[in-house]
N, C-alpha and C positions, 0 to 999 in steps of 0.2 A: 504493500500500500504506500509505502515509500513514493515509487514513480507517480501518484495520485496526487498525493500534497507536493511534491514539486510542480506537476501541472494546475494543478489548481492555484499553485504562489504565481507562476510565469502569467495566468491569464487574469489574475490580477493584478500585477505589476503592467499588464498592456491596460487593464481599465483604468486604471489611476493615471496611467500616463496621456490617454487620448480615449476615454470614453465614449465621445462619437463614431469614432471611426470604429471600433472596436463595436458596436449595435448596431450600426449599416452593415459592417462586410456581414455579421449573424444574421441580419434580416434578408442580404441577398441568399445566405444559401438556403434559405426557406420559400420553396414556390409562393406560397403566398404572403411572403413579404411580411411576415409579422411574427411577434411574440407572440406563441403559445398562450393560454391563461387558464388557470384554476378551473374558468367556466367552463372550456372546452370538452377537458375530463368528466365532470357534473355533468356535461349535457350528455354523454355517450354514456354513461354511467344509468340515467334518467330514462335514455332508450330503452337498454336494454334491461329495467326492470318494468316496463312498459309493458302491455299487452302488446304493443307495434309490436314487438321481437319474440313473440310465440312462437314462428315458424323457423326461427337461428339456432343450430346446432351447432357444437364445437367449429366456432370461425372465432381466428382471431380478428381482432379492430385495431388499426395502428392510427394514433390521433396525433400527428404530428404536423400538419400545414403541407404534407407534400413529401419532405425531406426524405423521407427513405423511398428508395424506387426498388 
């Protein structure tokens, strides 16, 4: 876990140094341009205890903007 907290120091030694720049290059590599949110999860969470999702059998949901292909 070592390699973990030295990547986690290094990317925040880049946010402290140029914060913007460091939220744009994350928001281009997300199709849709944005920060995930809390709600996102709650909302797919919300479906699938929903009668909508009666007919969904072991599938997974990946809620991420796009990011994984």
């Amino acid at each position: 876990m070592e390699w973990l907290a030295r990547w986690m120091g290094e990317w925040q030694e880049k946010l402290d140094e140029d914060t913007e720049s460091v939220v744009k290059m994350l928001q281009e590599r997300v199709p849709l341009n944005k920060f995930g949110q809390p709600k996102d999860i709650a909302d797919m969470c919300e479906f699938l205890i929903s009668d909508k999702s009666a007919f969904i059998t072991g599938a997974n949901f990946i809620v991420d903007g796009g990011q994984t292909t």
